[in-house]
Structures are given as C-alpha cells and as structure tokens.
N, C-alpha and C positions, 0 to 999 in steps of 0.2 A: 304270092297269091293273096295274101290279107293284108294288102295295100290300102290304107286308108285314105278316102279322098278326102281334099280339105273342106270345110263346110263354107258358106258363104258368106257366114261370120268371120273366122277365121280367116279366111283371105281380106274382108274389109279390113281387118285390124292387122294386119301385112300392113296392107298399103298407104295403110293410116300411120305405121311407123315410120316407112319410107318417105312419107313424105313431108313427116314433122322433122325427119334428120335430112333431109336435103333442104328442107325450108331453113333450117340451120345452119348447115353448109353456105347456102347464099346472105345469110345474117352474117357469117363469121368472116366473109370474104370482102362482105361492104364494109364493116370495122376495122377491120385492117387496113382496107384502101384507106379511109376515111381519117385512120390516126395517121397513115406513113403522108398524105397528101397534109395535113396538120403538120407534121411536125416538121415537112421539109419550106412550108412556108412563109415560113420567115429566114430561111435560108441557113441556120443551122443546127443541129440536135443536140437537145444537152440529156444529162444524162436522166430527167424522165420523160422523155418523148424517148429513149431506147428502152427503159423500164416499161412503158405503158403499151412497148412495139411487142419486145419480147413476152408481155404478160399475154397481150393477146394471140399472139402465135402460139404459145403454150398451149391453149385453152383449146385453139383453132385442131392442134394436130390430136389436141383428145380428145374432143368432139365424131375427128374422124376414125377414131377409134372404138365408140361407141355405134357403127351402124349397128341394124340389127341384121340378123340372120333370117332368110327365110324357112319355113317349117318341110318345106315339098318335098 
C-alpha cells in the first residue's frame, strides 16, 4: 500500500547510469577489438600484446560487474 513512486529525478539518474555503463561496455569492447586486431598484426604475440589482452579483459569483466541496479 505505501508504494513509493519513483520521482522524475530519480528515474533521470537511472538512466543516466545505464547509459554511462553501457557507453562503457561499447568503450570496453572497441579496446579489446582494437588491441587483439594490434597484436595479431604483425603475425605473432609476444608476451605483451598477451599482457595488454589480458589486462584489458580484466578491466572489461569488472566493468560488467559494476552495472547499476535499478530502484523500482
């Protein structure tokens, strides 16, 4: 019964998170491409183009750990 509706501030600042972390999701996924397409272009990987793959994947899966929750 004492259901609070969300205010329309509150809902701005939702979708203002959602869409600083998916703006970040598609940041995270062009660096990746961006180093694996680097480091296979010259035809082999030493070991920091696997350093600079693996640091960004790191980053990339705790990024996606960071969404936010909604309040509703």
């Amino acid at each position: 019964m004492n259901n609070p509706q969300p205010t329309e501030s509150s809902e701005f600042v939702d979708n203002f998170k959602n869409g600083i972390w998916l703006f970040g999701v598609l940041c995270w996924v062009f660096g990746i491409c961006d180093r694996t397409i680097a480091s296979f272009s010259d035809g082999y990987l030493s070991a920091l183009d696997l350093t600079q793959l693996f640091t960004a994947a790191t980053f990339f899966v705790s990024w996606l750990f960071l969404k936010p929750t909604s309040r509703l």
